[in-house]
C-alpha positions in Angstrom: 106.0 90.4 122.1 106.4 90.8 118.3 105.3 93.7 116.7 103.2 92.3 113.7 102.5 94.2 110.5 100.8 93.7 107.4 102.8 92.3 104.2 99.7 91.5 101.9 99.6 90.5 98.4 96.8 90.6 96.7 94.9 91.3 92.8 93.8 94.2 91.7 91.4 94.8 89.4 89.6 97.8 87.5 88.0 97.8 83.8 90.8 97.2 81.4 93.0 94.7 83.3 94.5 92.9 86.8 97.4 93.8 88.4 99.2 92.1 91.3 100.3 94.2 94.4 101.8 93.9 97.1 100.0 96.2 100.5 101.9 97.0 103.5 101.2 97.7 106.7 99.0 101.2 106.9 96.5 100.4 103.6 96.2 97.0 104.3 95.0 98.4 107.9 92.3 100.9 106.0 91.5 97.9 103.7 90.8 95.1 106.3 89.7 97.8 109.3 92.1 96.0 111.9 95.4 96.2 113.6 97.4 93.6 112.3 97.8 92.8 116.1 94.1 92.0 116.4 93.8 90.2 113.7 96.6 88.1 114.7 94.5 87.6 117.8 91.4 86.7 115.6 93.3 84.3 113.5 94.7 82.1 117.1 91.0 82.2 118.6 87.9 82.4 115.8 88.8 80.8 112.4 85.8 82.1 111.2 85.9 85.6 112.2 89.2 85.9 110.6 88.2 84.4 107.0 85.1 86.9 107.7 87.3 89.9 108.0 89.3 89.2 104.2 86.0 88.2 102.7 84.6 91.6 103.8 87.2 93.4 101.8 86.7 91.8 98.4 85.0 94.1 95.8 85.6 97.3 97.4 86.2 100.4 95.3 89.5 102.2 96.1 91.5 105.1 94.5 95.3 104.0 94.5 98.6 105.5 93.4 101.1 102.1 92.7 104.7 102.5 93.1 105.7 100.3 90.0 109.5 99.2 89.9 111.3 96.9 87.3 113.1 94.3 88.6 116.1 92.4 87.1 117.7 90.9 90.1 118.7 87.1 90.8 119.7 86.2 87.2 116.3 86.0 86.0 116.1 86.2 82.1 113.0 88.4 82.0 112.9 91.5 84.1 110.0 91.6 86.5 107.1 94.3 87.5 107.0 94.8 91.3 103.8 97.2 92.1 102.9 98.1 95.8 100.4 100.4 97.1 101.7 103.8 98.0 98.5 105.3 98.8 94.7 104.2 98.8 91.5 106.0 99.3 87.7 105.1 99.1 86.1 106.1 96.3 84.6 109.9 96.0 82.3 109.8 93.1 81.3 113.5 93.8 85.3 114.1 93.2 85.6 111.5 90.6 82.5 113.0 88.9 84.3 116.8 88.7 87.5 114.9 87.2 86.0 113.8 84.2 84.5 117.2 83.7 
């Protein structure tokens, strides 16, 4: 049997702008709260379930550090932004709080 792992892309978005980023396989799992196994599984045997599961993780607050890389590859005329997610936590307001202190 396949292994399957996540490969999500997806918007971002805090006060000043949006950003599109790709997630892989470990935050996507914090985001979403599945295996990418079991949601497979959801996906082949409850439609709704699985829509459930991505609508669930809209408009969650998250801490992120982006690994941002230029890309000029294939020709293209105008190099390109590629961000992922490195690393993602919930927000800690106490922690955010002592930050802006």
């Amino acid at each position: 049997a396949p292994a399957y792992r996540y490969m999500l892309n997806l918007e971002v978005v805090d006060y000043t702008e949006s950003r599109y980023v790709s997630m892989f396989n470990d935050e996507a799992e914090r985001l979403l709260g599945m295996k990418a196994e079991e949601i497979n599984a959801l996906q082949l045997s409850n439609s709704e379930a699985y829509e459930r599961v991505f609508q669930n993780a809209l408009l969650k607050e998250f801490v992120m550090t982006l690994r941002v890389k230029l890309d000029a590859s294939n020709g293209a005329y105008e190099p390109r932004v590629r961000c992922s997610v490195y690393r993602m936590e919930p927000v800690d307001e106490n922690k955010e709080v002592d930050n802006m202190i």
